[in-house]
N, C-alpha and C positions, 0 to 999 in steps of 0.2 A: 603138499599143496593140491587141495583140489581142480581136477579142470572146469574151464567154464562150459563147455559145448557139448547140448544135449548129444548123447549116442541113438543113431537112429537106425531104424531098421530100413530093409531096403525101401517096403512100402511107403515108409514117411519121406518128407521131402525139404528140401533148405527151404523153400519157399521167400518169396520177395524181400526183402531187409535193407531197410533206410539206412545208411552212413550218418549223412546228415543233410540241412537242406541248408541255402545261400540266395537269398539274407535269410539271418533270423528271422526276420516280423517287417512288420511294416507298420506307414501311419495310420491311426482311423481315418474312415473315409477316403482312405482311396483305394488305388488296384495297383499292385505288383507284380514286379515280374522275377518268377525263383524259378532255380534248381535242384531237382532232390539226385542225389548220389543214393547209390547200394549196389545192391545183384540182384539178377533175376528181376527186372524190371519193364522185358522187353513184350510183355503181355498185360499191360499200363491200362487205367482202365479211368481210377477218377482217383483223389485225394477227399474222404471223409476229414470236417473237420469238428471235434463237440463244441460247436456253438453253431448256430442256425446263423451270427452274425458275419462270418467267417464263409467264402465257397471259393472254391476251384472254379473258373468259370472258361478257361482254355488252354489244350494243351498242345504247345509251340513243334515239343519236338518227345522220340520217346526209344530209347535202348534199353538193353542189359542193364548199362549203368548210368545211367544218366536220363530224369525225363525232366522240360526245362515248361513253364505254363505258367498261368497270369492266376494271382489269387485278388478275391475283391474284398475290402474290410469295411465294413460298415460304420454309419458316423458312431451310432451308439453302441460297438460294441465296447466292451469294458477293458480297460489298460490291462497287461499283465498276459502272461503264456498260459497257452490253449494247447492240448493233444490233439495228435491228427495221424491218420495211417493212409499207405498207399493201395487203394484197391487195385487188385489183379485176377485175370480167370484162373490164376493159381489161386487166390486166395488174399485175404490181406497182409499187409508188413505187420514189422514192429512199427510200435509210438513213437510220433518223434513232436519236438515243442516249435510252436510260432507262436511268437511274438506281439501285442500288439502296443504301440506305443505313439506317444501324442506329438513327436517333434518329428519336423519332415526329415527322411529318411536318406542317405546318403551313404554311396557305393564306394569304398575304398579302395587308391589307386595306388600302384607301383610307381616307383620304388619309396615316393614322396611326394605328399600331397600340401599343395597348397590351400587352408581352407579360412573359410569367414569363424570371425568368433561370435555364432550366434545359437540360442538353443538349438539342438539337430541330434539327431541320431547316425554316427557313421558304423556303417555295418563292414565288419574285415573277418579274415579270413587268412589263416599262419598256412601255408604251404607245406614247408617244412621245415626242419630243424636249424636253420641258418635265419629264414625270414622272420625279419624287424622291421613294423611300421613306423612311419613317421608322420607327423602333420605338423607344417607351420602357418600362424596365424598372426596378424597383429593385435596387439593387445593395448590395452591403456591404461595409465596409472590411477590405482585406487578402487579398479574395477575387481568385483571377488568373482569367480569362474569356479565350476565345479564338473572335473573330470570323472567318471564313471566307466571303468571296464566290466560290461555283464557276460559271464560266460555259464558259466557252472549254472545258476541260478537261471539263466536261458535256454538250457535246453545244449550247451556246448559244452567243451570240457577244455578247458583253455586256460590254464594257470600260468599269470603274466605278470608284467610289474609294469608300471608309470616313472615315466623322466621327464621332468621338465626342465630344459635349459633356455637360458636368457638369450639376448641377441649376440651378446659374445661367445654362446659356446659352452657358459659356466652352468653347472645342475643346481639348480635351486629349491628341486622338490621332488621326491621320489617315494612312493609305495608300490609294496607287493600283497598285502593282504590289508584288505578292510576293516577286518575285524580277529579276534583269533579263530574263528570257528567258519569264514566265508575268505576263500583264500582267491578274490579277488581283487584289483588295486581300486582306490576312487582317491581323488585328490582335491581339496577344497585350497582355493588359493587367492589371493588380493596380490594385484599385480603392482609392484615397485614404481615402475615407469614405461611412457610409450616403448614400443618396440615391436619386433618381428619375433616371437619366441615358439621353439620346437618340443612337442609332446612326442616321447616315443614307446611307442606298443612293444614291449620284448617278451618273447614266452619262456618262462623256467625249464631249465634245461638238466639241471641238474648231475650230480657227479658220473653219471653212466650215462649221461644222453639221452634223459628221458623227453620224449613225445608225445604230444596229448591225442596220438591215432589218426583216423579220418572225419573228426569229430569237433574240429580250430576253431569252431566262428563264433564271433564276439561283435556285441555291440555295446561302443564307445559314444557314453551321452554325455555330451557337452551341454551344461546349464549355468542357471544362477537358483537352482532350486535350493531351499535347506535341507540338512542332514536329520535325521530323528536316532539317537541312539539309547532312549530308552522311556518306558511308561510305565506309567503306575495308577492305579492296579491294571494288572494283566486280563482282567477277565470279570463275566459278569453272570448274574442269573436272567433267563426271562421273564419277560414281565417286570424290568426294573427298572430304575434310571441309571445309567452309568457314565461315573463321572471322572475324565482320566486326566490324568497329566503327563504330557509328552515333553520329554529332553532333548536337547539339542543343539542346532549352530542354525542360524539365521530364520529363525521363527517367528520372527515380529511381523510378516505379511500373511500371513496367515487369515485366510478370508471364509473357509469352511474345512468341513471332514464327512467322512462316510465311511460304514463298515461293509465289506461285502464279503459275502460265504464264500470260504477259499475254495479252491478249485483245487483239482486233483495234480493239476500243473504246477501248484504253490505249495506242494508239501517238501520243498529241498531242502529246510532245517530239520524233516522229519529222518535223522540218522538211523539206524537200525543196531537196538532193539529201540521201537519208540513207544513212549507211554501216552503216544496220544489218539485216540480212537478216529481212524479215516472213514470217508465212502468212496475217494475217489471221484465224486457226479463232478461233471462240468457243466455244459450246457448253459444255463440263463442264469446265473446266481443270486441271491434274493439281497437287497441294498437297504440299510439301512441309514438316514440320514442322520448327521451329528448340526450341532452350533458351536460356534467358539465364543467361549463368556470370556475369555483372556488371552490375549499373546502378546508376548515379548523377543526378547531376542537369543535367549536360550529356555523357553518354556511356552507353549499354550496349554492352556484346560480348554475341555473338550465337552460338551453332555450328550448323550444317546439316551432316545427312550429305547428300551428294546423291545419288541413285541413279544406278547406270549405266548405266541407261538413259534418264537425263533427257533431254526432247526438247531441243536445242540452241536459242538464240535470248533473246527476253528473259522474263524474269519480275520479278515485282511482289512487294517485302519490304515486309509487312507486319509493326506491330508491338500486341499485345496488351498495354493496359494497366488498371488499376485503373478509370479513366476512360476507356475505351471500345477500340477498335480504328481504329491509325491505317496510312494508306496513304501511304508514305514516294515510293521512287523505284523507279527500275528497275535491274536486273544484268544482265549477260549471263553465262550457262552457254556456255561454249565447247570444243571440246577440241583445237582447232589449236594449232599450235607459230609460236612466236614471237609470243606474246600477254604482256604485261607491264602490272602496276597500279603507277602510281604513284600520290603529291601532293604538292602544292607545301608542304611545312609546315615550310622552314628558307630560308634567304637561298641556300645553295649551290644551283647549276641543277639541273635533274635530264639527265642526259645519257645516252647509251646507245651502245656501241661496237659499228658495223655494219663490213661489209667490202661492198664493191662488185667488181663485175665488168665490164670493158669490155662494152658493148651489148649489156648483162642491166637491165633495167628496174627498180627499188629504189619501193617503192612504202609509205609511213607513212601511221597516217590513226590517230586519237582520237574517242574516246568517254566523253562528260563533261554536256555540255548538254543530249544524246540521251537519258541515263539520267536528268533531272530536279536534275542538278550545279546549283543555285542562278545561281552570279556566275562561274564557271571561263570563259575565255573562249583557248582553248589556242593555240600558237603554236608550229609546227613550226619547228627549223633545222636543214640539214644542213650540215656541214663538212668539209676535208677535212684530213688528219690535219700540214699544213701551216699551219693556220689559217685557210683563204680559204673562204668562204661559198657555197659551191655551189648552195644550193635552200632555198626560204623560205615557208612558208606560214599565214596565217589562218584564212580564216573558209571554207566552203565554199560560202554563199552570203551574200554580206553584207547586214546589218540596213538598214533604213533608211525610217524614219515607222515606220506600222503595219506594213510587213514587217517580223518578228521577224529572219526569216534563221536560217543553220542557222552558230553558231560553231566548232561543230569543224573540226579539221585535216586532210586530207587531202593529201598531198604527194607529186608522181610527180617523178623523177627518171631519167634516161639518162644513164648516167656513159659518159665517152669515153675512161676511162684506169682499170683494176683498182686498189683501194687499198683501206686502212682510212679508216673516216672517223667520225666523231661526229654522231647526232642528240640534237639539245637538245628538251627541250618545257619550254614555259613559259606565263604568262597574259601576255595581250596589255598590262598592264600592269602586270607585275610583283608581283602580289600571292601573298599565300599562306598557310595556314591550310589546318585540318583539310577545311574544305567545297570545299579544290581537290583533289579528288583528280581522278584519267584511267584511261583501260585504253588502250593502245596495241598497234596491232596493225603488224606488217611481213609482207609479204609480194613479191614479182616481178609486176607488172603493170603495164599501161599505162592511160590514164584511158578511162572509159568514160562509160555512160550510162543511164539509167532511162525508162520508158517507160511514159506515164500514156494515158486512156483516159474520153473524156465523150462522152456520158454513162454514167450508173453501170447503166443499165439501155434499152432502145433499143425499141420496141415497133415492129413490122413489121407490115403484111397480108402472107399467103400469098402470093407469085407476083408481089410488088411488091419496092420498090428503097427504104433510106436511107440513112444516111449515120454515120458513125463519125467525130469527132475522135480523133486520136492527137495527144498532144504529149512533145514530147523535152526530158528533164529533164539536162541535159548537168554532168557531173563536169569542176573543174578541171583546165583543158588539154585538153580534148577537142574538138575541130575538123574532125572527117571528117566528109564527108556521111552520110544514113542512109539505108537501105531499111527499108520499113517496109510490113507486109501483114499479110493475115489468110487463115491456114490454112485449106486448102480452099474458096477463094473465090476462081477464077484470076482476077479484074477487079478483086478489092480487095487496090491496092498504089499505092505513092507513093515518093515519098524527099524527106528533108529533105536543103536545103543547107546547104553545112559554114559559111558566114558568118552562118545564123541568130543573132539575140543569143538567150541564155537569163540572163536576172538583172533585180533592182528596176528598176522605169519610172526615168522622170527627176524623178518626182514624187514618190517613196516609197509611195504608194498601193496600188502595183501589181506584178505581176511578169509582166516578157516571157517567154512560151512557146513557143516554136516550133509549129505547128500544121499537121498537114497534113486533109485530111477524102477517106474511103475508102469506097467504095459497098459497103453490104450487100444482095444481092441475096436474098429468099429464095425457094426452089422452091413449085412451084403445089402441088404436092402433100405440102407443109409440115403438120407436122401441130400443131394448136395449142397454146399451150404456151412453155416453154422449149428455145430455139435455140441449142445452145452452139457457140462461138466463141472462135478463140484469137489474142490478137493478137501479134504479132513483129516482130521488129527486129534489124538487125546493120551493121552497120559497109559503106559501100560498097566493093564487090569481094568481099563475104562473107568479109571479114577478122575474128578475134576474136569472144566470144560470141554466141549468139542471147539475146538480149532476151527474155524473154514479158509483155508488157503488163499493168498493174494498172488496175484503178480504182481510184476515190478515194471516201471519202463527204466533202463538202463542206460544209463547218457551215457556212460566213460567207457574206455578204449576196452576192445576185447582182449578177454584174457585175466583181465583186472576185475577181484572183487571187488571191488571199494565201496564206498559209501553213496555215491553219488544216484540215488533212486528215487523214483515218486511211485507210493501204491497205485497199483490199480485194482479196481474191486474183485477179479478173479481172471484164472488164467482160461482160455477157451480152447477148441478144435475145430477145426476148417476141413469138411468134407469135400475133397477132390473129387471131380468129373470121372 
């Protein structure tokens, strides 16, 4: 098992590092009052946030570990989790996510709370391994309520389950995962009859006592919003009209929609290895509006013009209803050729007729999971126009314990003989319904590899020496050694070997990373500040693309590889005083 925690040299230094903050987020338009936990905090300076709608505007109190200040949110800015670091005359922290959300905001009390049953957002926080929230409310018969635990996907790391019991005491409703691939709870429910009934917060605990770190806080939405569990098609070209159909539970109020360019804070389906092209930008994100020509009560249709000049990559389909503004899934705006949406919504396969070329590279890979596809769990086959099974693929990196793993397909093939042949996609178990729908993309390539970068931020003295992990996130079938360096730095350079493993421990806990660690030297006459730095990687013998390095911002508990990351565009250096 690899460790997590960069080795530094004396010169380098821990530098500032957020635990997490309390509350998540807040409402738009107003001002908050949070706490950010970490170390090394006690040279506190301001909290940068990427949105200009989003500031820190006073700060209460300020230690080591704890600085407590008022953030203000503005009316426009846009729903959904924003990155943000702690500046310090050390230098900046890691990323950490806030929140921003449209129902007024509400602070969770020990040991139980009594509360109104009206849209709100309660913001909690698991202490430790014993503490169980509660809330009771009264309810009315006939009324449908919709429970919502956000952790994971907020910026927390908080794996929980929902209980609802009646006024007698009896449980009438209980989830732990929302979906298979988002392992948090949400509960959609119509309530029997008048009464007093208890909702309880419990975090998974699991056969050894596992803990979700210093990292607990969740926010618990109480609505009457609808559910969206699946659309079709997934994705569009610019320059088009795009017209989708969304699935669901309670879609009949449905009064508008909008797309807006995901933000670097909305890539938590993006598992690793991910086949989907990031920037990471936050900041203003560009919106594109929709109309609803249809809704019902388990479907709208939707039209988007999309501009031609939409920036390529994902965005986030939101939909506007009588009962609030819901945040469904994600799409890809593409404009390559040989892009194709299906779904699985009849018994016959979905298949698709390719032609190969003697030792031309044939390369499939799907997008289903990635976009927030609920249960789709895709399964490439290729054939050849003989019937015999040529190439076969699942999962890209597979599930196992708390690794979620990334389900989709990706499939390289080297055919040794020019023909037609047939790609199948299916679910790994044969299921099928509106909420399986894919986007399939083909193209000519060979497997490659993605190239991460710890830490997210690296603090140096002037004319001294640290150190860089790089780790290699390897695409099925990929097996060459690597080179791997950092631009304008001739002494910082490594290579990985090609028999590194990269996949789940043997435990499920964990995931094997290949890791090499690369000296950052900087000049005495360094000036202080930020050091930028670019990292690379390619293939040994400088065969196939050069790589450019990302970082990661990391939500889950140290120590733990796991899955739980959002790219960020590259890793940097922070020149010391």
């Amino acid at each position: 098992m690899h460790r997590l925690w960069l080795l530094l040299s004396c010169a380098a230094f821990a530098g500032p590092h957020l635990s997490r903050i309390v509350p998540l987020g807040g409402q738009a338009g107003t001002t908050v009052e949070v706490e950010l936990a970490g170390k090394e905090l006690d040279s506190f300076e301001r909290v940068t946030f990427e949105a200009n709608q989003i500031e820190w505007v006073e700060t209460l109190s300020a230690t080591a570990e704890s600085v407590k200040g008022r953030v203000r949110i503005g009316k426009s800015a846009a729903l959904g989790p924003y990155r943000f670091r702690a500046i310090t005359s050390k230098g900046p922290s890691n990323s950490r996510l806030f929140n921003v959300h449209e129902f007024p905001g509400v602070m969770e009390q020990e040991p139980r709370q009594t509360v109104e049953l009206r849209p709100q957002t309660i913001h909690g926080y698991m202490k430790g391994l014993a503490d169980q929230d509660f809330f009771q409310f009264q309810a009315r018969a006939g009324e449908r309520w919709l429970f919502d635990v956000q952790s994971i996907e907020r910026g927390g790391f908080l794996e929980c389950s929902l209980t609802l019991t009646d006024p007698s005491g009896r449980e009438i409703a209980f989830n732990e995962d929302q979906d298979e691939f988002l392992e948090t709870p949400r509960l959609s429910f119509q309530f029997p009859g008048d009464g007093m009934y208890t909702l309880k917060v419990d975090q998974y605990r699991g056969p050894q006592g596992v803990g979700c770190g210093e990292n607990c806080g969740y926010q618990l939405v109480m609505s009457q919003l609808p559910i969206v569990s699946g659309a079709f098609p997934l994705g569009a070209r610019p320059g088009s009209t795009y017209k989708v159909r969304v699935h669901g539970e309670s879609l009949g109020e449905t009064t508008g929609a909008y797309l807006l360019r995901a933000r670097g804070a909305e890539h938590f389906r993006l598992t690793f290895p991910f086949t989907m092209p990031v920037d990471g930008a936050d900041g203003a994100p560009a919106r594109i509006e929709g109309r609803v020509v249809a809704a019902a009560s388990v479907s709208a249709d939707l039209e988007f013009s999309i501009p031609s000049g939409a920036k390529e990559g994902l965005w986030r389909l939101w939909l506007v209803t009588r009962a609030g503004t819901v945040d469904t899934m994600s799409i890809e705006i593409h404009s390559g050729e040989n892009v194709f949406d299906g779904v699985l919504d009849r018994v016959k396969e979905n298949s698709y007729n390719v032609s190969l070329s003697a030792g031309k590279p044939f390369h499939a890979w799907t997008l289903a999971a990635q976009l927030g596809l609920p249960a789709i769990d895709t399964v490439l086959e290729l054939w050849s126009a003989r019937g015999k099974l040529l190439a076969e693929h699942d999962d890209l990196m597979t599930g196992q314990g708390t690794v979620i793993g990334n389900p989709d397909s990706s499939l390289y093939f080297l055919p040794k003989e020019s023909g037609a042949a047939r790609l199948v996609v299916r679910d790994r178990t044969n299921r099928i319904g509106p909420s399986f729908a894919y986007r399939l993309h083909l193209n000519s390539a060979e497997p490659g590899f993605q190239l991460l970068a710890e830490p997210e931020e690296l603090a140096i003295r002037a004319g001294q020496e640290g150190f860089l992990e790089a780790l290699l996130i390897k695409e099925p079938g990929f097996e060459k050694a690597v080179d791997v360096w950092i631009e304008g730095l001739p002494g910082a350079k490594a290579q990985f070997r090609a028999d590194q493993h990269f996949g789940p421990s043997g435990d499920g806990d964990n995931i094997n990373i290949p890791i090499v660690r690369l000296p950052v030297a900087i000049p005495k006459d360094a000036q202080p500040g930020p050091f930028p730095i670019r990292l690379r990687a390619q293939a040994e013998g400088r065969t196939g693309p050069i790589v450019e390095g990302l970082a990661t911002l990391w939500i889950g508990p140290n120590g733990k590889r796991n899955d739980t990351r959002r790219p960020l565009p590259a890793p940097s250096v922070y020149v010391i005083p």
